[in-house]
C-alpha positions as CSV (number, residue, x, y, z in Angstrom):
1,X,71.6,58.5,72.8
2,X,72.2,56.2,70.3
3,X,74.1,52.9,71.2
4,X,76.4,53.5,68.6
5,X,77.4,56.8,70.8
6,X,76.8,55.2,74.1
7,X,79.6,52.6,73.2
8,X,82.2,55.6,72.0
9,X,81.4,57.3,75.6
10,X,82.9,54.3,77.0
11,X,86.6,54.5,76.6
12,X,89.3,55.2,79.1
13,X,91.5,58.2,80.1
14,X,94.6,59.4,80.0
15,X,97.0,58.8,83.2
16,X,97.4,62.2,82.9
17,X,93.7,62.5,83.5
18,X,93.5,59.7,86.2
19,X,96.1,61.6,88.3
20,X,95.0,65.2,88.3
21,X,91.4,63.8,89.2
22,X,92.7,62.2,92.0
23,X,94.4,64.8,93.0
24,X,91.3,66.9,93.0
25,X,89.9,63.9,94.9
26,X,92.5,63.7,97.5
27,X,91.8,67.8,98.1
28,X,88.4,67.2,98.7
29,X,88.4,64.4,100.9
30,X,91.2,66.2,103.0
31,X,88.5,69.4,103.5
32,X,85.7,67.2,103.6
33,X,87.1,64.7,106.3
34,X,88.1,67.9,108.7
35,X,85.2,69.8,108.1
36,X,82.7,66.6,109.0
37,X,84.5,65.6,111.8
38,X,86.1,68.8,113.6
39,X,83.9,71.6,112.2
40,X,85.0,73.8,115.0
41,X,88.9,73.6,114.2
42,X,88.0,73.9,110.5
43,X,85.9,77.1,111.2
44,X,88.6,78.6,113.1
45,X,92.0,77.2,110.8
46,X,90.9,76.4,107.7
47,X,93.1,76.3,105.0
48,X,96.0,76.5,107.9
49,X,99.3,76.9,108.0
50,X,98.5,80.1,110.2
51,X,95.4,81.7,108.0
52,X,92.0,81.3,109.0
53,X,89.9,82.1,106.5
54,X,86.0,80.4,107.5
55,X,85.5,82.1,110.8
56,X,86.2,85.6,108.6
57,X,82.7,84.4,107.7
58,X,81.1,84.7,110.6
59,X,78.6,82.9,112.5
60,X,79.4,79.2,113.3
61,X,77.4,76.7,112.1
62,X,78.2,73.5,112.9
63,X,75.1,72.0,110.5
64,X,76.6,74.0,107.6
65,X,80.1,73.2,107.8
66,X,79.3,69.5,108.5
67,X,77.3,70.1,105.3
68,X,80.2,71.6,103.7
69,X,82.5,68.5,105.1
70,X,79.7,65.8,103.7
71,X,79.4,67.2,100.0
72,X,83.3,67.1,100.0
73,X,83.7,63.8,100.5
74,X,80.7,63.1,98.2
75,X,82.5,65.2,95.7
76,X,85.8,63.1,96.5
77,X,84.1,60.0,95.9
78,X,83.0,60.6,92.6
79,X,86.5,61.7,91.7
80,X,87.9,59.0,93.1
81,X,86.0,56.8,91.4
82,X,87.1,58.7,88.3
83,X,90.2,58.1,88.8
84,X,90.4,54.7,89.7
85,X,88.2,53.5,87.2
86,X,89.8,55.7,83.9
87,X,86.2,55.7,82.5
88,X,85.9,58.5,80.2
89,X,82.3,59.4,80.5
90,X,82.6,59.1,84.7
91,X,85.1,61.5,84.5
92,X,83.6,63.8,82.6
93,X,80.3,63.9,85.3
94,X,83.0,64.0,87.8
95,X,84.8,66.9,86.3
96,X,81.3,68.6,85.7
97,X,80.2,67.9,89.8
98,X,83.8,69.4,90.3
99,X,82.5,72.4,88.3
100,X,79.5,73.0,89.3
101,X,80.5,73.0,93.3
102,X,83.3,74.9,92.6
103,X,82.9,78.3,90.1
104,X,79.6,79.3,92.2
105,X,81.9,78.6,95.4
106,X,84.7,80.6,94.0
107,X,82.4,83.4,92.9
108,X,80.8,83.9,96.1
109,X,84.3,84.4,98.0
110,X,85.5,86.4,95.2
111,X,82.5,89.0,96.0
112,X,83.1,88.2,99.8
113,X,86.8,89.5,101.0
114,X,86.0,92.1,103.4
115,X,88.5,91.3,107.1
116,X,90.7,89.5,104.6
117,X,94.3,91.1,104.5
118,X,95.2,91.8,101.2
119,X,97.8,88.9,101.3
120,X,94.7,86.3,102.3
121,X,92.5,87.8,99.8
122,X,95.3,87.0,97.0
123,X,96.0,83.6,99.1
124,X,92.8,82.1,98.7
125,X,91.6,83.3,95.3
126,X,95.5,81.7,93.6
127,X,93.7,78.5,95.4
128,X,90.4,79.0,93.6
129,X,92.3,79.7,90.6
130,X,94.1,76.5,90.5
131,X,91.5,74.8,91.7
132,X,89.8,75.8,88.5
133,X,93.5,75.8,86.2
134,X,93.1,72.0,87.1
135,X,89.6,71.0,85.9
136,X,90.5,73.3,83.3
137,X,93.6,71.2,82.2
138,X,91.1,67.7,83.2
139,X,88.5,68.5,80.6
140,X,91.7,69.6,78.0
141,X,92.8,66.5,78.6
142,X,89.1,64.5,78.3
143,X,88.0,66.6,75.5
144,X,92.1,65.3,73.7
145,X,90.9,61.7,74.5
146,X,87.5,61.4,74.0
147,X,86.8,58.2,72.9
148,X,85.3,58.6,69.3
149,X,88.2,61.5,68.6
150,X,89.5,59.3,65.9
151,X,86.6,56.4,64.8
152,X,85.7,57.3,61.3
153,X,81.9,58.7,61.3
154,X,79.3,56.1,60.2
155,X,76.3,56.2,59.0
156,X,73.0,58.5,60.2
157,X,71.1,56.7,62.8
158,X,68.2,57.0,60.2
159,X,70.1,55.8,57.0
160,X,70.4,52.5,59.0
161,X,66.6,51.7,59.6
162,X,65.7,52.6,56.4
C-alpha cells in the first residue's frame, strides 16, 4: 500500500459508526464476561429472560464455553477500541472480526434447531439477524465515510517516480 493510500485509510468515523460499534462491543462483552466466568449458568440460561438456548446443545463443556466467553471479550475489545478511537481503518478490521465470528456462528445454529420450540427457533435467529442488520448498517456507514470518498484522485504511483 502506497503511503499516499495508507494516509486516506486514516480518517475518522461517523458517531453514527462509533455508537453502533459500541453497541456491538457492549453485546459481546456482556456474553463474553458470563460465559468466562459462570459457564455453567450460561450453559443452562443463556440468552435469559426464561429461554435457554446452549444446553439445547448438549454436552457441557466448560473449556469450550470459557473459550466461547474469552473470544467475546477479545471480540469486544477490538470493537471497543473502535469505537473509542473513531479510526476508520480499525473499524473496518473490527467490523470484519465482527464478521467473520459471526455469519459462520449464525450459519451453524441456523442448520442446528432441532429441541428448539418454534418460538425459540424464530427468537434466536431475529438475534442473529440483527446482529448481522447491524454490521450491515456499520460497514454502510464506513463504506459512506471512507476517508478518500471525496479527495480528488492523484497521480499513478508510477507517473510520480518517473
Amino acid at each position: 500500500m502506497t503511503e499516499s493510500k495508507i494516509a486516506a485509510t486514516s480518517g475518522t468515523t461517523s458517531m453514527a459508526t462509533r455508537v453502533l460499534l459500541g453497541f456491538l462491543a457492549l453485546v459481546e462483552a456482556v456474553v463474553g464476561v458470563w460465559a468466562l466466568f459462570a459457564p455453567e449458568g450460561f450453559y443452562r440460561n443463556f440468552p435469559g429472560a426464561g429461554q435457554a438456548w446452549v444446553s439445547l446443545l448438549p454436552p457441557y463443556n466448560e473449556h469450550l464455553i470459557t473459550d466461547v466467553g474469552e473470544l467475546s471479550l477479545a471480540l469486544a475489545v477490538v470493537l471497543a477500541a473502535a469505537a473509542v478511537t473513531g479510526q476508520w481503518l480499525l473499524s473496518v478490521v473490527a467490523l470484519a472480526a465482527f464478521a467473520v465470528y459471526t455469519v459462520p456462528h449464525m450459519i451453524f445454529h441456523s442448520f442446528h434447531l432441532e429441541g428448539f420450540t418454534t418460538a425459540e427457533a424464530i427468537s434466536q435467529m431475529v438475534g442473529f439477524v440483527l446482529q448481522l442488520l447491524l454490521g450491515a448498517l456499520v460497514a454502510w456507514l464506513l463504506w459512506r465515510h471512507r476517508p478518500w470518498r471525496d479527495r480528488p484522485r492523484s497521480a499513478p504511483d508510477h507517473a510520480i517516480r518517473a
